[in-house]
N, C-alpha and C positions, 0 to 999 in steps of 0.2 A: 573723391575726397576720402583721407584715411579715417579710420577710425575718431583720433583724437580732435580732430578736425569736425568731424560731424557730430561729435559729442558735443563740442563748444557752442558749435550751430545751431543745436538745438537749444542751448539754453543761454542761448547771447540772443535767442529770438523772445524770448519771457523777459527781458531786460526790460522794467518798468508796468510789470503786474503787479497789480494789489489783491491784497486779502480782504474780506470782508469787515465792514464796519459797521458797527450797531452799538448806543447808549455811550456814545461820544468816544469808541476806542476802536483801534482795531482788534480782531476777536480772532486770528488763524482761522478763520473757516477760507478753505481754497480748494481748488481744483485738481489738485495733485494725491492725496492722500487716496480719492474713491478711483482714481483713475489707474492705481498701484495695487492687482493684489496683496491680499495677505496683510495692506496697509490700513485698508480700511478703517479701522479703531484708530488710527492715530489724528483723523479729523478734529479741529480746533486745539490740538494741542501745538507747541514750538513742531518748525515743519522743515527746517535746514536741512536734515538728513532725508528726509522725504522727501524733497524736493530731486536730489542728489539722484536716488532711486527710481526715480518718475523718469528722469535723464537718461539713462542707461536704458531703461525699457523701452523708452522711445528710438533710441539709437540700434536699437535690437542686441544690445551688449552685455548680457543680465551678466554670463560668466566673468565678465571683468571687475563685479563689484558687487558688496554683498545687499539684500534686498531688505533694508532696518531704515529704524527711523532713529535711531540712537547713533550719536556720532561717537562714542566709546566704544558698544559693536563693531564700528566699520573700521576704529582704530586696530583691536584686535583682531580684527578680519587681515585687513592687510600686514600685521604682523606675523600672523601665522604661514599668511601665504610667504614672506621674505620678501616681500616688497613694498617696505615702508622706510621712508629715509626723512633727512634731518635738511634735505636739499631742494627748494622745488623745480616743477618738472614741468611739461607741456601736458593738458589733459590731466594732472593728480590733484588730488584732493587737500587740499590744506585743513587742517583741523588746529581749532584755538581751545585755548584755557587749558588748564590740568588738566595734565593725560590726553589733552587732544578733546575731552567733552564734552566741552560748550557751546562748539560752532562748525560750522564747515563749507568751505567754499572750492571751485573749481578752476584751477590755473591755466591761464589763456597767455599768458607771457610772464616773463620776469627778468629784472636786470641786477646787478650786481648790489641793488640797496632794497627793490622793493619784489612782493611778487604779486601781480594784478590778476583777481580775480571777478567769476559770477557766482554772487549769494545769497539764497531764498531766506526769507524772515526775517530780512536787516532792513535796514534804514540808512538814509542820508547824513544825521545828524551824530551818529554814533550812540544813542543810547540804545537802553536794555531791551526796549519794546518795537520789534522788528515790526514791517505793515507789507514787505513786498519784494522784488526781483533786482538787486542793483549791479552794477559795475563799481569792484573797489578795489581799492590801491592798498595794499598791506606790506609795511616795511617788516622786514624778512628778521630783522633781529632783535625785534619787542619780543618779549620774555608770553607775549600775548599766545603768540604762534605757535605752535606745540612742533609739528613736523608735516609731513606728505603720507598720503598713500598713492602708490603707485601702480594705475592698471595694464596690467600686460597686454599693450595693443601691440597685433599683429606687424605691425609696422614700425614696429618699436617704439620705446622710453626716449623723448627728447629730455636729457637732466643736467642741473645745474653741480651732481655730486660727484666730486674728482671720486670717489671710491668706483664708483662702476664704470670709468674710463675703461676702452677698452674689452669692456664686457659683452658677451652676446646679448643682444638686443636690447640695447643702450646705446645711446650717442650722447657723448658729453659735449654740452654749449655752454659758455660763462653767463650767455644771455642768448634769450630766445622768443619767437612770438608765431603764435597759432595763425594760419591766414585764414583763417574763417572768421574773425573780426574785424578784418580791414587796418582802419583808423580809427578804434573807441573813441571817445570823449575823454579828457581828462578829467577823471577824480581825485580826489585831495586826499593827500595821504592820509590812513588813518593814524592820529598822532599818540604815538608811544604813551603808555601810564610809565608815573613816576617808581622810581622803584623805592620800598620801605624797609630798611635793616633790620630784621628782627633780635641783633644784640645790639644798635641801639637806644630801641626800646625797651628791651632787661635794663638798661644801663642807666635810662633815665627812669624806670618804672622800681627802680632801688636804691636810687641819690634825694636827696633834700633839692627844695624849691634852688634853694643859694647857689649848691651847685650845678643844676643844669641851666643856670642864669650865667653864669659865670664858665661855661663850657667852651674851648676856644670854636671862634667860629669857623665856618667853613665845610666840609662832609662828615668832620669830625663831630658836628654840633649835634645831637638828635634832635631840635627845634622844629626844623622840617621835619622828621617825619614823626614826632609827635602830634604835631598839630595835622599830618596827611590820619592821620588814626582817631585823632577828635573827630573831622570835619567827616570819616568814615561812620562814627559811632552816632553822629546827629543823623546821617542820613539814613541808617539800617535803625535805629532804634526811635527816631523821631522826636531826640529830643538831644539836647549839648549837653554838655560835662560845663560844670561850672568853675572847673580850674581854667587858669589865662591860657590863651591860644597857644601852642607850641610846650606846653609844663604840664607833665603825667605825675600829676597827685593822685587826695585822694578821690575829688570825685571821679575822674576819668577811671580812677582803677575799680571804682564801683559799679558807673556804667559799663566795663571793659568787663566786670563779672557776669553781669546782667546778659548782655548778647551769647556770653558764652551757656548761660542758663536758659534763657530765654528761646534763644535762635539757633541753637546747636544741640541742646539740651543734654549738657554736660552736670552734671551731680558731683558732689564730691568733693577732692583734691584739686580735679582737673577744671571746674569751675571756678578757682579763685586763683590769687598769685600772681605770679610774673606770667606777660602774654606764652602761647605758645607759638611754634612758627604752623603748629596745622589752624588754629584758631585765628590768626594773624592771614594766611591764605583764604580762607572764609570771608573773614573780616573786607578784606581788598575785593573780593570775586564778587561779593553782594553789594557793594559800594559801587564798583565798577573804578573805584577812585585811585587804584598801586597795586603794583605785584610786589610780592616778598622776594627780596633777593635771592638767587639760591647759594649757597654757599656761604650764607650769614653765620647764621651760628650752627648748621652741620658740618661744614665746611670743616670747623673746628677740629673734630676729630679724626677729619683725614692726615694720611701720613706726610711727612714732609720729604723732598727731593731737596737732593743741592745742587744748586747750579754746577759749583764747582766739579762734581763727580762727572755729572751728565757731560759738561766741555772736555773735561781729560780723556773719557771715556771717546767724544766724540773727533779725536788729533790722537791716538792711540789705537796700535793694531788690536787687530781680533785676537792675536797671542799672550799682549801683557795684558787687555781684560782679562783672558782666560784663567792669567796667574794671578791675579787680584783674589786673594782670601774669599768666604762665603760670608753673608752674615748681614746684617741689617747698616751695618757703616761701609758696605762695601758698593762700587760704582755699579756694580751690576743690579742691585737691588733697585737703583736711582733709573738705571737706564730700564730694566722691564718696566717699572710704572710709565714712563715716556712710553714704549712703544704698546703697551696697553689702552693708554690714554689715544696715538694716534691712531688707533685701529677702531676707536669708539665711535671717535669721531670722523674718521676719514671713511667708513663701513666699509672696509677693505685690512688684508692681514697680511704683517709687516714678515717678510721673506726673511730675516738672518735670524739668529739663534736669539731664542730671549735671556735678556740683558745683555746682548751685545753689540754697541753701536758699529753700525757696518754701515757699506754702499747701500741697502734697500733701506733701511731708518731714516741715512738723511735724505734720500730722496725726497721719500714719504713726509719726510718734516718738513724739506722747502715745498713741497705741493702745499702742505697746510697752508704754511705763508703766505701761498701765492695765491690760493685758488678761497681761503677763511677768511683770510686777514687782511689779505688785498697788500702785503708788501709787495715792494718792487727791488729792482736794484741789485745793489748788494744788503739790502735788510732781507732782501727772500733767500739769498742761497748763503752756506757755511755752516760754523759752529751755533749752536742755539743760543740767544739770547735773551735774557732775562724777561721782557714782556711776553714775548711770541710763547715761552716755556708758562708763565703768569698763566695766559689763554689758554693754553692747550689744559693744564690742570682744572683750570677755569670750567671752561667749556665740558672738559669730558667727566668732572665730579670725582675725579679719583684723586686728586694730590695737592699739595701745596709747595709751593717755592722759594727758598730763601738761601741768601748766597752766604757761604760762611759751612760750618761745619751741621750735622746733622741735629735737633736738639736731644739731652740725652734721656728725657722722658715722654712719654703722649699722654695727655690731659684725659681723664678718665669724667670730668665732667667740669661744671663752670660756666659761663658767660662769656669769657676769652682767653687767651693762650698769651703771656709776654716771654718772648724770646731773650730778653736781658736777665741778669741776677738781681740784683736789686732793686725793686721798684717805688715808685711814689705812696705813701698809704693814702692815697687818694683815690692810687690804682684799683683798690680792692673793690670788690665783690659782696657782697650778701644772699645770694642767692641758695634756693633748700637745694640739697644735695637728694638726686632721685635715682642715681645711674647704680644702682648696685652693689654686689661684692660683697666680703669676707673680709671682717678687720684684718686677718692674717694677707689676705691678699692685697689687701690698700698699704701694710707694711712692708710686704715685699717690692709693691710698684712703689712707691717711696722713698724706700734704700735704692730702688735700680736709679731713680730718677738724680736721686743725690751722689750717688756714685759709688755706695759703697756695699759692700756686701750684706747679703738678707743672710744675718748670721745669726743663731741662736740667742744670741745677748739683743740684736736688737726686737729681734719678734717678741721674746719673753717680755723684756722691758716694757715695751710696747703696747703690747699687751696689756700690762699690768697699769700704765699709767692712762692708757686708755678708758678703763676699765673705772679707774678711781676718780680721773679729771672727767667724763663725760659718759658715764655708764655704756659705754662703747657706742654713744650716736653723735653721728657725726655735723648733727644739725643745732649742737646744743649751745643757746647762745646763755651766759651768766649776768643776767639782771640789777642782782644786789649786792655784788661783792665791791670793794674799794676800787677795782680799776670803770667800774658803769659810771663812766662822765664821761662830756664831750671836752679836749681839752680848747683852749683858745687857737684858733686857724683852722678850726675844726664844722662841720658844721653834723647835725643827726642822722641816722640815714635809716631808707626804708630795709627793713631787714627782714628774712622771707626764713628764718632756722626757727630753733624751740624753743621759745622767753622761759628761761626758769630762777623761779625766784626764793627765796630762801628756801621756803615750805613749798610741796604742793609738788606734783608731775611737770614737767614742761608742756606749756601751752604752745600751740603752731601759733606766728606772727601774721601771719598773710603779710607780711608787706609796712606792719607797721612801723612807726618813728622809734627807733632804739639809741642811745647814746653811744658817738661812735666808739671809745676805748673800749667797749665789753668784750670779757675773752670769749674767746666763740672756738668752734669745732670738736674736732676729734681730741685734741691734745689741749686745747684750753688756751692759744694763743690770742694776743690781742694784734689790731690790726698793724701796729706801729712795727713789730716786730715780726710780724709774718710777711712785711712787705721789706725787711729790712735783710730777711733770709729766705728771701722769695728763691727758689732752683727755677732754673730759665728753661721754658717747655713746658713748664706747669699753667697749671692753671690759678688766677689771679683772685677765683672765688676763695673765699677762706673756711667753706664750707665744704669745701672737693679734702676730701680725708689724705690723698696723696697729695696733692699739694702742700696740705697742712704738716705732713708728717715733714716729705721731704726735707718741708723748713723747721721745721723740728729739729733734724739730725743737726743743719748746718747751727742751730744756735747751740745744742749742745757740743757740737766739735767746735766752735770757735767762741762758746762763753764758758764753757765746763771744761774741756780737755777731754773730751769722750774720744777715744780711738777710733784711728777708721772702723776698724771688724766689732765694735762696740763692747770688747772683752771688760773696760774697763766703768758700765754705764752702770749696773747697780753700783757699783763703789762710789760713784762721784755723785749720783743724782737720786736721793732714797725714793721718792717717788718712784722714779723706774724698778724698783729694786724688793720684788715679791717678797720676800723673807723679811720686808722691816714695814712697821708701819706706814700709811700715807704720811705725807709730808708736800706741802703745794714745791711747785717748781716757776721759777722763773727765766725769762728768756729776753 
């Protein structure tokens, strides 16, 4: 029997040991922890990784894996070695939750949907409190599953990962199964957690009751996972939010402060406000009840690919990429983030020159298809297409997708990104601005975003009415001037900038009800008009200083007459205009 084989054996033979029980619970006391040098201390605590340990000793195979009771160790372990993948294998390790942490079990087969393994300190029913040795069924693409480590049996890696196709001491199978288990028992899938968007929960955790009532329904709705983040917060904190099921007020936002003080013990800033997505990861891991999307609201600040570029690039010799200009709107820029992305994921490095779609790229890109995504046909081999391009940015955390031209700014902070010009002021945003920078540099990104040159007229300007409209902070919302009403089709909203009101410093809102027309940010626009000179690429919060400017330029170039190069913006706008007294401006 090979190695991985008699690995299995040994612990497909513990299938159905308990741990000890005492004062009605099970208590980790087991047989595996004194039986494992070195391990000893780790008696009656969680024993997944010990168990793991116990296995290999037994097997006589300690050099194949490292000898901890911490399944983050043994993550690290098999990363340093280079042999840890995203694929499972015959004989490797699956490790769950962030980073691989929380769990860990030993794969005895796997097929194209699930990978079935044996796991010490789990249980039957899927909750938190393991009692024993089972046989389980783990579908391979719950966000639950982190990755594999892979031990270098003499006999080689049976893997499910087209990267090591090929490889010395690897055999690639789509599917595969250990015969040292025969015919297991069927177990029942372990059923995926729901997954929770963490923008949005920004989105309803900074709208009025009316509006996320009135939200269309569908994925678009945050209903669900507002109400997955109540039903979270009753059970970590042992008591409900007394807002209605699925509608993030104020008490959910109170209780939502409280876990973060309480159970994270966060102080400060970062204990109130809008959710955060590490707080929101917490939130779901101690519930046991959702994962946070990835790519929710980080996602956001990844750069965009165009489809377009990628397809020209990909029916286009290697000679006119070559001649394609340098520069961030050029196809080569679009196609190295592709073959970046497939090399992420495929753990394997793409043969032709980077940024240039050649014979080893679309190779490499139909394997994805065929061997990730399970196309067939003609959906697996050609030019790439829009979904399969979606997933691979998806999947590998570097890019985003959208067909059309590239947009001409990246969102420096915000809630979300709208790709059109003009948007709803419904659209807008409230959220505190935290991401950084230099007024000078929020004008610079600003003018690039609007299109038009960071020229000396408009920095000074800028500068100057920055400086007068909002003491250069970019969070400053205006309380008591004539535009603070909500007008009719309007309703209040939670607003998270600095309430300033006649007299007095600005006070931080956490979140409180503000009337929606108040002018808000860096320049002192109200929502009406910042959604009405929205620059498409920005960001939608009216609190992001470049967004706000960007829209800035476009109402002064199309309500003022302000020049592209802005030579003529003190002249037309005294506010902008250092040399003359303040003077409010309008937009």
């Amino acid at each position: 029997m090979n190695q991985a084989d008699t690995l299995i054996g040994i612990e497909k033979a513990e299938a159905g040991y308990r741990e000890g029980y005492s004062n009605g619970h099970y208590n980790n006391h087991q047989k595996f922890s004194p039986a494992v040098p070195g391990l000893e201390w780790s008696q009656n605590q969680a024993w997944c990784e010990t168990f793991q340990s116990w296995a290999f000793q037994q097997a006589q195979e300690k050099s194949l894996a490292p000898v901890t009771a911490s399944c983050a160790t043994a993550v690290n372990w098999y990363k340093s070695q280079g042999t840890f993948s995203y694929y499972p294998a015959i004989g490797a390790l699956a490790f769950f939750g962030p980073g691989g942490g929380s769990h860990v079990g030993l794969v005895y087969k796997y097929d194209a949907d699930n990978a079935y393994t044996i796991e010490g300190n789990t249980n039957a029913n899927g909750s938190a409190e393991g009692n024993g040795v089972y046989l389980k069924t783990r579908p391979r693409r719950d966000g639950y599953l982190y990755g594999y480590g892979l031990p270098a049996f003499t006999e080689g890696v049976v893997t499910a990962d087209p990267g090591l196709k090929g490889k010395a001491g690897f055999t690639y199978m789509a599917t595969a199964s250990s015969s040292a288990v025969g015919s297991p028992p069927t177990t029942p899938v372990e059923a995926a957690l729901p997954w929770v968007s963490s923008n949005q929960l920004i989105w309803a955790a900074a709208h009025s009751v009316a509006e996320e009532k009135v939200a269309e329904a569908g994925n678009s709705n945050p209903a669900d996972d507002v109400a997955l983040v109540q039903d979270a917060l009753e059970k970590v904190m042992g008591v409900a939010p007394g807002d209605p099921h699925g509608v993030f007020e104020a008490e959910t936002q109170q209780l939502y402060d409280r876990f973060r003080k309480e159970k994270l013990g966060y102080s400060g800033a970062e204990a109130t406000g809008l959710p955060g997505t590490q707080s929101l990861v917490e939130l779901g891991k101690r519930s046991e009840l959702f994962n946070v999307r990835a790519g929710s609201t980080p996602a956001l600040a990844l750069p965009w690919i165009d489809m377009n570029q990628v397809v020209w690039a990909a029916t286009h010799s290697a000679q006119e990429q070559e001649a394609q200009p340098a520069g961030s709107a050029s196809a080569k820029a679009d196609v190295a983030l592709v073959q970046e992305g497939l090399e992420k994921v495929m753990h394997t490095v793409v043969a032709d020159p980077t940024g240039i779609f050649e014979q080893a790229t679309q190779s490499l890109y139909d394997e994805f298809r065929r061997t990730v995504l399970h196309f067939t046909g003609g959906d697996a081999t050609g030019t790439p297409g829009e979904a399969s391009l979606k997933e691979l940015g998806q999947r590998s955390g570097l890019f985003q997708v959208r067909v059309g031209s590239t947009p001409t700014g990246s969102p420096t902070s915000g809630t979300s990104v709208s790709l059109s010009g003009k948007i709803d002021p419904k659209e807008v945003t409230f959220n505190r601005y935290v991401s950084g920078g230099t007024l000078e540099e929020w004008i610079t990104q600003g003018c690039s975003a609007a299109g038009v040159p960071a020229t000396s007229s408009w920095i000074s300007g800028f500068k100057t009415a920055a400086v007068r409209e909002a003491s250069g902070n970019p969070n400053v919302c205006n309380l008591w001037d004539s535009n603070a009403k909500t007008p009719h089709g309007f309703s209040e909203v939670h607003d998270f900038g600095d309430g300033q009101q006649r007299t007095g410093p600005p006070q931080k809102m956490n979140g409180t009800l503000a009337p929606f027309q108040c002018s808000r940010g860096i320049v002192q626009l109200i929502p009406q008009s910042f959604a009405s000179q929205h620059v498409p690429g920005t960001s939608v919060n009216i609190y992001d200083p470049v967004a706000s400017i960007a829209a800035a330029i476009g109402c002064l170039r199309n309500n003022h007459g302000v020049a592209a190069d802005g030579s003529n913006l003190a002249s037309k706008v005294q506010q902008f205009d250092p040399n003359r007294p303040r003077k409010g401006w309008a937009c």
